[in-house]
PyMOL Python script that loads the backbone (N, CA, C, O; Angstrom):
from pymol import cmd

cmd.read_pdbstr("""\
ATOM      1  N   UNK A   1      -1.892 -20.492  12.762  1.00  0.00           N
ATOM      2  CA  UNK A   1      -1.117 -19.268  12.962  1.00  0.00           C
ATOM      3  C   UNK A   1      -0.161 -19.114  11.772  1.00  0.00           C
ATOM      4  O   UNK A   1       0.416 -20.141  11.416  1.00  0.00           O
ATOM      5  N   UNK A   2       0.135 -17.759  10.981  1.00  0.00           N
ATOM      6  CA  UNK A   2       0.696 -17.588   9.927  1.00  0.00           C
ATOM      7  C   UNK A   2       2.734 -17.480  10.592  1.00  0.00           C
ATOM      8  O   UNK A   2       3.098 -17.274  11.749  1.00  0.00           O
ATOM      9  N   UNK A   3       3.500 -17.676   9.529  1.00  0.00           N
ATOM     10  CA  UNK A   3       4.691 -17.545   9.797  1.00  0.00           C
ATOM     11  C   UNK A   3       4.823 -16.499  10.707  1.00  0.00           C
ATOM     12  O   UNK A   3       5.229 -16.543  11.869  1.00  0.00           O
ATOM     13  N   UNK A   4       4.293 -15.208   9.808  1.00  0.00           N
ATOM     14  CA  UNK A   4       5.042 -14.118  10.272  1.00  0.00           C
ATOM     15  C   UNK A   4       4.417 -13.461  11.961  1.00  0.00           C
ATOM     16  O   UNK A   4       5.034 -12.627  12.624  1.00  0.00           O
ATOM     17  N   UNK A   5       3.133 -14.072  12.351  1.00  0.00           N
ATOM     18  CA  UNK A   5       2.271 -14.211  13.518  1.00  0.00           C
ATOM     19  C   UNK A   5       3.103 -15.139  14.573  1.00  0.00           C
ATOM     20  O   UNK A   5       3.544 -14.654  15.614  1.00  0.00           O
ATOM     21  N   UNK A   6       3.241 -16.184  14.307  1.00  0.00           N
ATOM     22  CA  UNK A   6       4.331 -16.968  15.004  1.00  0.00           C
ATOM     23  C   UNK A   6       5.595 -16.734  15.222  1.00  0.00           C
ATOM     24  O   UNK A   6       6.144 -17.264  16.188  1.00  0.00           O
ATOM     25  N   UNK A   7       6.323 -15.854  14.319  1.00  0.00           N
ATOM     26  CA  UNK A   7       7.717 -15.636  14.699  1.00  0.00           C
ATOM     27  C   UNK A   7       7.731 -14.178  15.429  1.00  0.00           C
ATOM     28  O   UNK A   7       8.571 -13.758  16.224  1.00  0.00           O
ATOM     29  N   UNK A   8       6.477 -13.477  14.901  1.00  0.00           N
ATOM     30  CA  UNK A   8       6.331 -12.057  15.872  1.00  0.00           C
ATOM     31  C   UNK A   8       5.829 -12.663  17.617  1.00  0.00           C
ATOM     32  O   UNK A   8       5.956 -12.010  18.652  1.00  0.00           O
ATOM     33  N   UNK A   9       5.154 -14.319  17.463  1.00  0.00           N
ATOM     34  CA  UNK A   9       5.081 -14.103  18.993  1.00  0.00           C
ATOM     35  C   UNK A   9       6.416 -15.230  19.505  1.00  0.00           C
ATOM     36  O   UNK A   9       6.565 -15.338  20.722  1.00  0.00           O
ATOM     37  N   UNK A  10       7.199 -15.906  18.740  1.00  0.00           N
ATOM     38  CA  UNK A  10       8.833 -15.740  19.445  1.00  0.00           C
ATOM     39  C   UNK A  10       9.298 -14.608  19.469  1.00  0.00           C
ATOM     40  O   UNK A  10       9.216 -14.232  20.638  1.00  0.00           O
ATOM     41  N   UNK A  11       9.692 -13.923  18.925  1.00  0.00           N
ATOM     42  CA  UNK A  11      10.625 -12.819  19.717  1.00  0.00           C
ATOM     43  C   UNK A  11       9.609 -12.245  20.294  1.00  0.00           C
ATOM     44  O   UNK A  11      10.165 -12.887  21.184  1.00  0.00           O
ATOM     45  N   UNK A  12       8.543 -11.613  20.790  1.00  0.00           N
ATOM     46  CA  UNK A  12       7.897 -11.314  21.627  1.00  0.00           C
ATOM     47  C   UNK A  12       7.964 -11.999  23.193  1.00  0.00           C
ATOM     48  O   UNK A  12       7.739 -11.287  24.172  1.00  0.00           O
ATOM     49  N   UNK A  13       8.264 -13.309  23.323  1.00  0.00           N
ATOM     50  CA  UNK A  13       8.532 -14.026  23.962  1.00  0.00           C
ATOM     51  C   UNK A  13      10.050 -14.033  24.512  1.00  0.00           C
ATOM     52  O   UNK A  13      10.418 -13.935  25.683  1.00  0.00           O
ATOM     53  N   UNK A  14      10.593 -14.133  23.698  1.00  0.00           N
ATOM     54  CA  UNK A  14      11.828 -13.647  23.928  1.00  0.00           C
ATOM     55  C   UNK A  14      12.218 -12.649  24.715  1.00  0.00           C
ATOM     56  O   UNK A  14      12.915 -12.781  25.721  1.00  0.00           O
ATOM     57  N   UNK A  15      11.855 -11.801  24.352  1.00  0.00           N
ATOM     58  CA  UNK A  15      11.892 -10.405  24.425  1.00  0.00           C
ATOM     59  C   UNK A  15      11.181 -10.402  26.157  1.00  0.00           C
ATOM     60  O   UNK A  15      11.535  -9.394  26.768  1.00  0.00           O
ATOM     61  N   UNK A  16      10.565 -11.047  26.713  1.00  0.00           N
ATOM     62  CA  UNK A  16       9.852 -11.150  27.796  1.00  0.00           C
ATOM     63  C   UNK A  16      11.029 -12.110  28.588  1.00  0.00           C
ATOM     64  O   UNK A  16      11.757 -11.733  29.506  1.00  0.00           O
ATOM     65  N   UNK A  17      11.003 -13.074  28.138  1.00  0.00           N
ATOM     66  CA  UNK A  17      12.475 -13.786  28.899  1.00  0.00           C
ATOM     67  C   UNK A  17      13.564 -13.040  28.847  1.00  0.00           C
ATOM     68  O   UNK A  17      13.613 -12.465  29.934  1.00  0.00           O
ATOM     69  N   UNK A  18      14.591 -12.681  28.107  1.00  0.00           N
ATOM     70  CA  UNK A  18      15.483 -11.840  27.581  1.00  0.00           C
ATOM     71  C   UNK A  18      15.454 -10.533  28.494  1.00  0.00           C
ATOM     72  O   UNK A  18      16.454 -10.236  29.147  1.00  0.00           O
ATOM     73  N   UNK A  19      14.462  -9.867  28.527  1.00  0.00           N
ATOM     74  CA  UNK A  19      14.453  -8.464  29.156  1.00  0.00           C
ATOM     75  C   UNK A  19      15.159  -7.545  27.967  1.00  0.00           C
ATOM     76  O   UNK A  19      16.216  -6.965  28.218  1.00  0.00           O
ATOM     77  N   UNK A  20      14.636  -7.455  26.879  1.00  0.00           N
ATOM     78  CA  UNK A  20      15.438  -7.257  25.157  1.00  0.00           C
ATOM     79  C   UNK A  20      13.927  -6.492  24.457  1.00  0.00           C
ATOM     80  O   UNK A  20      12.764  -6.637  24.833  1.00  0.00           O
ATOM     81  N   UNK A  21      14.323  -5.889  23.640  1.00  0.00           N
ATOM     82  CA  UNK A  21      13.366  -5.185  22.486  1.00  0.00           C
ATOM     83  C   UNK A  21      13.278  -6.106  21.713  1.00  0.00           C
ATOM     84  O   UNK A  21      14.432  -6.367  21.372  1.00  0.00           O
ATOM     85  N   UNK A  22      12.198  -7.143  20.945  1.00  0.00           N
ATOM     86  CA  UNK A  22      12.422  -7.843  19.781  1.00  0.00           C
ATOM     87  C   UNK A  22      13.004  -8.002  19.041  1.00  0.00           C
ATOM     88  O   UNK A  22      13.593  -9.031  18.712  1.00  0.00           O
ATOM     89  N   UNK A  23      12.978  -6.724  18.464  1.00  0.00           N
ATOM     90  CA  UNK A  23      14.068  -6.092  17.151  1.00  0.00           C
ATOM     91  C   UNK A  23      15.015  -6.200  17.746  1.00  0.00           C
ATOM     92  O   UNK A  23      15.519  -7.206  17.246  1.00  0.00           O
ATOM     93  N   UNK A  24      16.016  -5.682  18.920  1.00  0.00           N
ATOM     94  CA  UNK A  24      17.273  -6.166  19.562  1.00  0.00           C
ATOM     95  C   UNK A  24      17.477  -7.207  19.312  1.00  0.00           C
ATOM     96  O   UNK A  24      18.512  -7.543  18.737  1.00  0.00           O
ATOM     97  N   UNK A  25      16.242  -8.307  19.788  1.00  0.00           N
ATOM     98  CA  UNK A  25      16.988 -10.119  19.623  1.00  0.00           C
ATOM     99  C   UNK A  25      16.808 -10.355  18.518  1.00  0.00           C
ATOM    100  O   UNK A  25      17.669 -11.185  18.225  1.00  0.00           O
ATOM    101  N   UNK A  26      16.055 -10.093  17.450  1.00  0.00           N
ATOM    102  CA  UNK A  26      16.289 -10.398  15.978  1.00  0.00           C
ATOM    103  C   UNK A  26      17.532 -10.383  15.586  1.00  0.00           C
ATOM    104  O   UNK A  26      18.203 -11.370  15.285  1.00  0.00           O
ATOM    105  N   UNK A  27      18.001  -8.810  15.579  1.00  0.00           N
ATOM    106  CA  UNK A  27      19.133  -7.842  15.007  1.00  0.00           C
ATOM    107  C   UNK A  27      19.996  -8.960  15.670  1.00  0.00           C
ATOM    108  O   UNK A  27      20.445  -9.832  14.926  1.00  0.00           O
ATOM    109  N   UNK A  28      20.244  -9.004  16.898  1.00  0.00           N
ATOM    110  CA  UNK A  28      21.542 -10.096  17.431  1.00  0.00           C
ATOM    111  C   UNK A  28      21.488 -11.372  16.731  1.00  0.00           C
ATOM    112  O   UNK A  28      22.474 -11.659  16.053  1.00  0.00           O
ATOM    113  N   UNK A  29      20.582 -12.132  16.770  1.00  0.00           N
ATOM    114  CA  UNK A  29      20.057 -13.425  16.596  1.00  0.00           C
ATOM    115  C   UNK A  29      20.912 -13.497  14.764  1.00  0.00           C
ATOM    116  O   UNK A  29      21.550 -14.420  14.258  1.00  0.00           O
ATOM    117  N   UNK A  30      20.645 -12.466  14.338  1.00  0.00           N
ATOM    118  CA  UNK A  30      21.147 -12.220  12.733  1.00  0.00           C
ATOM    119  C   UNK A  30      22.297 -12.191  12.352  1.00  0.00           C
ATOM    120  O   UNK A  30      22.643 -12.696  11.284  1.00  0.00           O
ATOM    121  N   UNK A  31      23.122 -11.573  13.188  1.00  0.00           N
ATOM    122  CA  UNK A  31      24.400 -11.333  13.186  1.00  0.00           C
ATOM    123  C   UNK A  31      25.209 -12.015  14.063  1.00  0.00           C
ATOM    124  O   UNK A  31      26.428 -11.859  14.134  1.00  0.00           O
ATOM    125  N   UNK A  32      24.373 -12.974  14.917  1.00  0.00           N
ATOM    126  CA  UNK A  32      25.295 -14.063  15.556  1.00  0.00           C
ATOM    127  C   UNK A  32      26.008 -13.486  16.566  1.00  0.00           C
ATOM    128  O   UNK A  32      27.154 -13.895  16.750  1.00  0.00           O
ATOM    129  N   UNK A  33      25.435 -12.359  17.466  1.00  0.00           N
ATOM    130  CA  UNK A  33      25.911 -11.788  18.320  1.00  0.00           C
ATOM    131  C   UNK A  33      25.209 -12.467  19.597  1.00  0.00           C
ATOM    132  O   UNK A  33      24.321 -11.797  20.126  1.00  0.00           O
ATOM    133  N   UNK A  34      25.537 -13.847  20.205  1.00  0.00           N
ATOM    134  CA  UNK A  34      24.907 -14.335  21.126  1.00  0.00           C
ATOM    135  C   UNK A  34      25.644 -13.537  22.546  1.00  0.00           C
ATOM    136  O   UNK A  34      24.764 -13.315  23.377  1.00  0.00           O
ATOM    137  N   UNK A  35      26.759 -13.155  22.919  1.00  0.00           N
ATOM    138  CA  UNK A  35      26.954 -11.689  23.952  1.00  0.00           C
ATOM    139  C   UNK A  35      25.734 -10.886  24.337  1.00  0.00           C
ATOM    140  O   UNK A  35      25.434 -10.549  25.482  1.00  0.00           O
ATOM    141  N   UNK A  36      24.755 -10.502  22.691  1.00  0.00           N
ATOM    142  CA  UNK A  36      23.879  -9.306  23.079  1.00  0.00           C
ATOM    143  C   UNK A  36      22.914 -10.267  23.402  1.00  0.00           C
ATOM    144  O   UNK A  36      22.275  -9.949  24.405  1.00  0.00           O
ATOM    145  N   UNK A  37      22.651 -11.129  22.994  1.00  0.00           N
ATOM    146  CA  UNK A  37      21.484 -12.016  23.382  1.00  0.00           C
ATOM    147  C   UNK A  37      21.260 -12.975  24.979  1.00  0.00           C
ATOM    148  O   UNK A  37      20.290 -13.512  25.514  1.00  0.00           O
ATOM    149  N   UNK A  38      22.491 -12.847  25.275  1.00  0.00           N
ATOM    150  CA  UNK A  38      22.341 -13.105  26.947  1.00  0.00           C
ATOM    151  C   UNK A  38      22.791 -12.139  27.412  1.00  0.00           C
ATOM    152  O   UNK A  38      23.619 -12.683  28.144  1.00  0.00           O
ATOM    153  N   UNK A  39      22.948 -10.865  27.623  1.00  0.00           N
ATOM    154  CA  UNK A  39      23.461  -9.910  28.377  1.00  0.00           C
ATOM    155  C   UNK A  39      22.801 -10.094  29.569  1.00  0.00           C
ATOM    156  O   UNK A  39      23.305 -10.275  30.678  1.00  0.00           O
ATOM    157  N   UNK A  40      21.333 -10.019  29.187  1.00  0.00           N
ATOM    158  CA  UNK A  40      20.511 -10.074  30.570  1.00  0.00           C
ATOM    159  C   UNK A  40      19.718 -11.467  31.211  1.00  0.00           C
ATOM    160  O   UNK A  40      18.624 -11.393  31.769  1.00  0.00           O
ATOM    161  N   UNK A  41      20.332 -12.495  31.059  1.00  0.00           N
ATOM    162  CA  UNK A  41      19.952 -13.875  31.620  1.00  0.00           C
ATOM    163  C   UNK A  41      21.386 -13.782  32.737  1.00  0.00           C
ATOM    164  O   UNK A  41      22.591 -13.537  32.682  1.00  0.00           O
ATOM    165  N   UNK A  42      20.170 -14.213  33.886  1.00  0.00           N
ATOM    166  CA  UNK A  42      20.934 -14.757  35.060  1.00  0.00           C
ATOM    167  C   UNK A  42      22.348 -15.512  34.944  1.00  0.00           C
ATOM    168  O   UNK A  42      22.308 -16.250  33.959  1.00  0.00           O
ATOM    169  N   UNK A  43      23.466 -15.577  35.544  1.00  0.00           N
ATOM    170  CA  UNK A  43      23.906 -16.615  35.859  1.00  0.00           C
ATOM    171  C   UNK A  43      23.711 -18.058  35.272  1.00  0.00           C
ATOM    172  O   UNK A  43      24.112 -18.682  34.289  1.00  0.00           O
ATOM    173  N   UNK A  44      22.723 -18.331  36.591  1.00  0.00           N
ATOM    174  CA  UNK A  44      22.297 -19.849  35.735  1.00  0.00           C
ATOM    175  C   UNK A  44      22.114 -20.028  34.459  1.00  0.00           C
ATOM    176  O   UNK A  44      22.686 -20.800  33.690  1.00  0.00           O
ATOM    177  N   UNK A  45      21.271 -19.259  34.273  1.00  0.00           N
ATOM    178  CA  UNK A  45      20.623 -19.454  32.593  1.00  0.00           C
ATOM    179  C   UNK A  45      21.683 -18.918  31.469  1.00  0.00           C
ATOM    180  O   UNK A  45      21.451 -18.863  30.261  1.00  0.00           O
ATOM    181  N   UNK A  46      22.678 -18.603  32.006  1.00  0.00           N
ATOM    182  CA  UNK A  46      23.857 -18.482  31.098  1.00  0.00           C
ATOM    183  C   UNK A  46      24.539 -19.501  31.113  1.00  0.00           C
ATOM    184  O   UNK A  46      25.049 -19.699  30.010  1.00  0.00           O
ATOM    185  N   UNK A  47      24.864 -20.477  32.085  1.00  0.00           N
ATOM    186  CA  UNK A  47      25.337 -21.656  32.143  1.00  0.00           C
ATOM    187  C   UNK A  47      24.940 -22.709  31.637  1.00  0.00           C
ATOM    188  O   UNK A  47      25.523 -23.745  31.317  1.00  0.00           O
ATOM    189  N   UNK A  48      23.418 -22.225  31.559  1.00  0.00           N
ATOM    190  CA  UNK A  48      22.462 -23.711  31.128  1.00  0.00           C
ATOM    191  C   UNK A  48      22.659 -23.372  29.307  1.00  0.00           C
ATOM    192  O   UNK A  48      22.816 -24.380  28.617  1.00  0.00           O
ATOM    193  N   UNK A  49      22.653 -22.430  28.804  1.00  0.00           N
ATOM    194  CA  UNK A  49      23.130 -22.051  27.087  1.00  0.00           C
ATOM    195  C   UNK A  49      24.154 -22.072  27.222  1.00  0.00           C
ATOM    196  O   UNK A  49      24.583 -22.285  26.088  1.00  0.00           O
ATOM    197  N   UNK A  50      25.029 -21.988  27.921  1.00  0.00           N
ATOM    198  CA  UNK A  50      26.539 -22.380  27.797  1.00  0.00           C
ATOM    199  C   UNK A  50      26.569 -23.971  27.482  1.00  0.00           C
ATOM    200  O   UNK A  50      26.830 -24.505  26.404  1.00  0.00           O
ATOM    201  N   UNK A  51      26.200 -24.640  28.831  1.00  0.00           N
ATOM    202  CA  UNK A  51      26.328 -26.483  28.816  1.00  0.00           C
ATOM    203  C   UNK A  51      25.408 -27.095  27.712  1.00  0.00           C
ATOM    204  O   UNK A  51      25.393 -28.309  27.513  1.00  0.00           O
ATOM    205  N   UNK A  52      24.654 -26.233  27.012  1.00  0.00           N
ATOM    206  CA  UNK A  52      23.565 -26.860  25.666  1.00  0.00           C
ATOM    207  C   UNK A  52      24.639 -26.831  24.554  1.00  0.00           C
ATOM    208  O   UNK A  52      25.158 -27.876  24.161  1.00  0.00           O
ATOM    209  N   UNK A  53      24.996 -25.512  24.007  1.00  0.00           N
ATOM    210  CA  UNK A  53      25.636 -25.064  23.609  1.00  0.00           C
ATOM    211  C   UNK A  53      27.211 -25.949  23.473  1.00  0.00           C
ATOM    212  O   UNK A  53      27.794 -26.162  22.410  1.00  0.00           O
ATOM    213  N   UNK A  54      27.535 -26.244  24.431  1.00  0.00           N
ATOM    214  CA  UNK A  54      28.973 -27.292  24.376  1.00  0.00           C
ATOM    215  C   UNK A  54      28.663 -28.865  24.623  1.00  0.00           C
ATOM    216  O   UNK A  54      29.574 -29.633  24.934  1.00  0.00           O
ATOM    217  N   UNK A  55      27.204 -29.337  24.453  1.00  0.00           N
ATOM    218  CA  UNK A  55      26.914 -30.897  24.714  1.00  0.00           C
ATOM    219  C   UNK A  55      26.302 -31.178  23.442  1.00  0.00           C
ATOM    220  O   UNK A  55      25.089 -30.978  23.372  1.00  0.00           O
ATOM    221  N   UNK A  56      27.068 -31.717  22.147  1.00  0.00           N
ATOM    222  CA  UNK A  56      26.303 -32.019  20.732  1.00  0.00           C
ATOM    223  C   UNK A  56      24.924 -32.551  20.184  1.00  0.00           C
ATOM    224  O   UNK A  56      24.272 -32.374  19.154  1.00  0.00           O
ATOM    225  N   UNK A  57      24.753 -33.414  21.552  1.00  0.00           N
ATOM    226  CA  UNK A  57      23.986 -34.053  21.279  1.00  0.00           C
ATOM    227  C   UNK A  57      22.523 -33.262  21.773  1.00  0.00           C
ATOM    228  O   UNK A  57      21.585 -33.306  20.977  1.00  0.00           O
ATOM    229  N   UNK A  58      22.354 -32.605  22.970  1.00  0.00           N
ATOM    230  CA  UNK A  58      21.631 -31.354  23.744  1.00  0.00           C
ATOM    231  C   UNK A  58      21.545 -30.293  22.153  1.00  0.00           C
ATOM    232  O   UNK A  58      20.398 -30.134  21.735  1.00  0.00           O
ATOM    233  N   UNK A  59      22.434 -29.766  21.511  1.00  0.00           N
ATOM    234  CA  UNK A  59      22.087 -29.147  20.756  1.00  0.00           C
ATOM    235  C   UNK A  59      21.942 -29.312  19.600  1.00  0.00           C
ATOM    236  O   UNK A  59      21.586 -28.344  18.928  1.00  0.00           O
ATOM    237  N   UNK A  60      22.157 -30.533  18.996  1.00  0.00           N
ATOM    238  CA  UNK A  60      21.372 -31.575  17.861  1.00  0.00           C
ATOM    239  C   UNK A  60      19.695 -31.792  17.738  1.00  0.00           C
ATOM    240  O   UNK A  60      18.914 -32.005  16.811  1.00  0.00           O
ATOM    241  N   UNK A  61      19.576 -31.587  19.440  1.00  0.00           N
ATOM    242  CA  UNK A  61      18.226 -32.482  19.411  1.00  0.00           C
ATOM    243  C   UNK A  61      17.413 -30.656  19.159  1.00  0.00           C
ATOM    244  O   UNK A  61      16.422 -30.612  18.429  1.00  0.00           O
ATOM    245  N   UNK A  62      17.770 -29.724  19.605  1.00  0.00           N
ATOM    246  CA  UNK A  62      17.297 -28.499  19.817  1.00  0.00           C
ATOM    247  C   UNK A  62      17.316 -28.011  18.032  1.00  0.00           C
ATOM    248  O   UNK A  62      16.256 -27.667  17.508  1.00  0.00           O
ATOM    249  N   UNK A  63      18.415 -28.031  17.357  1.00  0.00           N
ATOM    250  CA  UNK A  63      18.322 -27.900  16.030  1.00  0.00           C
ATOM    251  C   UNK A  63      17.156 -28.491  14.972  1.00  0.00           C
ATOM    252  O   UNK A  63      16.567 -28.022  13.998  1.00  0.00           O
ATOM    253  N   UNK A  64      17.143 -29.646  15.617  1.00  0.00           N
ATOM    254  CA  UNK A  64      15.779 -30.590  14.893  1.00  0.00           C
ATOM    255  C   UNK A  64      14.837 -30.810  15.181  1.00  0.00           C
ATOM    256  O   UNK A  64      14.151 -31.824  15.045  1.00  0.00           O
ATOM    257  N   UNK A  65      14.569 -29.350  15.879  1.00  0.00           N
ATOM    258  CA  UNK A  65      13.052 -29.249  16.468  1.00  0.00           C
ATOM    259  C   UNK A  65      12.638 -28.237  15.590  1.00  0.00           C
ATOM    260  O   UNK A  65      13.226 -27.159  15.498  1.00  0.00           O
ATOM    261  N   UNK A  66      11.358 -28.638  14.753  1.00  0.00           N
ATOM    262  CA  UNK A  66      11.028 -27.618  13.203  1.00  0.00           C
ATOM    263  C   UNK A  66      10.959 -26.424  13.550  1.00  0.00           C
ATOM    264  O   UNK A  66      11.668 -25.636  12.924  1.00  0.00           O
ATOM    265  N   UNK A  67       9.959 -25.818  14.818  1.00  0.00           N
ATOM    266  CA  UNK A  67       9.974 -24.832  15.364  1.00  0.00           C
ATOM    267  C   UNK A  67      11.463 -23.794  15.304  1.00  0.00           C
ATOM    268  O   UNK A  67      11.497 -22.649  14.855  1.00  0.00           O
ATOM    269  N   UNK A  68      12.038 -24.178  15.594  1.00  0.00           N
ATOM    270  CA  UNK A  68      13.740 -23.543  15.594  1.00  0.00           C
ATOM    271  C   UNK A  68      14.448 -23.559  14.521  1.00  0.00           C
ATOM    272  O   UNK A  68      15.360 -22.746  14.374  1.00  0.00           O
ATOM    273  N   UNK A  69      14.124 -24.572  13.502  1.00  0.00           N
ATOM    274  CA  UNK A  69      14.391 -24.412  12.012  1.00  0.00           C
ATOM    275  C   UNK A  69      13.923 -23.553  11.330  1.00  0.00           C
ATOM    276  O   UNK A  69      14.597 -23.019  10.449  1.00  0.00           O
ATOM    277  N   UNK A  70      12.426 -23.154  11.623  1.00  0.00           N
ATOM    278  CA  UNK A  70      11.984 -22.064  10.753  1.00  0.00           C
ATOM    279  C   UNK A  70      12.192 -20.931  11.094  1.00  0.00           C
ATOM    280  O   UNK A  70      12.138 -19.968  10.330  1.00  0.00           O
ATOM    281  N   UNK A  71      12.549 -20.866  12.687  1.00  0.00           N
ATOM    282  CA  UNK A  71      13.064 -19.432  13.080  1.00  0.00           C
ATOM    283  C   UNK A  71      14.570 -18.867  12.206  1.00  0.00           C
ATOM    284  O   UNK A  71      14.848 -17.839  11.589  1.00  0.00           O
ATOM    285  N   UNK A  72      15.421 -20.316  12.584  1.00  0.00           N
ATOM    286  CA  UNK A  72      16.396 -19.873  12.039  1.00  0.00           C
ATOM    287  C   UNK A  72      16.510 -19.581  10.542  1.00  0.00           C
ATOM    288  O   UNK A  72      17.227 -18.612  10.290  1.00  0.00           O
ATOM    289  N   UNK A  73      16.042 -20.115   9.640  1.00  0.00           N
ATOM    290  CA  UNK A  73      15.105 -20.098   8.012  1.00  0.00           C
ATOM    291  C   UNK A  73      15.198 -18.345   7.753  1.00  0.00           C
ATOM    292  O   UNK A  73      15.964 -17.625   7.111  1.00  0.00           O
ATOM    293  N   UNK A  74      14.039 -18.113   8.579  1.00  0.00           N
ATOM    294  CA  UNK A  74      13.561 -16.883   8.532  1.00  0.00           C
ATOM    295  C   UNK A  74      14.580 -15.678   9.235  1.00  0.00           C
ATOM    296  O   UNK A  74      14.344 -14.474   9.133  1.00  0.00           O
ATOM    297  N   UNK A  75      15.822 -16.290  10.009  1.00  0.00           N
ATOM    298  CA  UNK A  75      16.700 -14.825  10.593  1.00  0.00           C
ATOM    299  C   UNK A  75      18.099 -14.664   9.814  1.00  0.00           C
ATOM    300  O   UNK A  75      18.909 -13.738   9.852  1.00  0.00           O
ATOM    301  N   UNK A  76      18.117 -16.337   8.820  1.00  0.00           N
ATOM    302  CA  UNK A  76      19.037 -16.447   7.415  1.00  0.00           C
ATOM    303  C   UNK A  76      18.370 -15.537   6.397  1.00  0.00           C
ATOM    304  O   UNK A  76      19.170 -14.968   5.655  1.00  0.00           O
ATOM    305  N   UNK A  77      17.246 -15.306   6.220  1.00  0.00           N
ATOM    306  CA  UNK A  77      16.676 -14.235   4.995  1.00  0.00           C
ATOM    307  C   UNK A  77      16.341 -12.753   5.925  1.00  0.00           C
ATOM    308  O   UNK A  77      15.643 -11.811   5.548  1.00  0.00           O
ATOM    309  N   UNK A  78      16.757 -12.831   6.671  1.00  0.00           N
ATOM    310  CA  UNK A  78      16.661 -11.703   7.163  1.00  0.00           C
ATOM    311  C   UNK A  78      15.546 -10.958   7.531  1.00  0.00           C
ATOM    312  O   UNK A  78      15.365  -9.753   7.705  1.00  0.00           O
ATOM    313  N   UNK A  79      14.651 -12.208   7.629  1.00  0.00           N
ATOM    314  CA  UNK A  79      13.259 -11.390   8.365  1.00  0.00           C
ATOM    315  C   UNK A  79      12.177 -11.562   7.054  1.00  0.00           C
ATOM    316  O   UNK A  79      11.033 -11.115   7.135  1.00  0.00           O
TER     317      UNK A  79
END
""", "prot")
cmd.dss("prot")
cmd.show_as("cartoon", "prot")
cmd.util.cbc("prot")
cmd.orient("prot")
């Protein structure tokens, strides 16, 4: 699967979890607007990116997963 095939089917995915337009979670994802990026996750699942989010080691291990490196790679150049 090519980069740009793979990162069109994360945010596609996203966008299915999220309840979000792709381009919405890109555009947020870019500008570090994580507000727009959970607007529409439950409760829980705001808690559970909250407690990742504030446990270093939970979001160490999530950073150094290549998958999420190249996303983030690719939303630093802006697409």
């Amino acid at each position: 699967m090519s980069n740009s095939n793979f990162d069109n089917e994360i945010f596609k995915n996203l966008s299915k979890s999220l309840g979000q337009n792709p381009e919405e979670i890109k555009k947020s994802a870019q500008q570090g607007n994580m507000e727009a990026l959970m607007k529409n996750l439950s409760p829980s699942q705001k808690q559970k990116v909250s407690s990742m989010l504030q446990n270093p080691e939970a979001t160490k291990k999530l950073l150094e997963n290549p998958q999420v490196q190249a996303l983030i790679r690719k939303l630093q150049n802006n697409g």
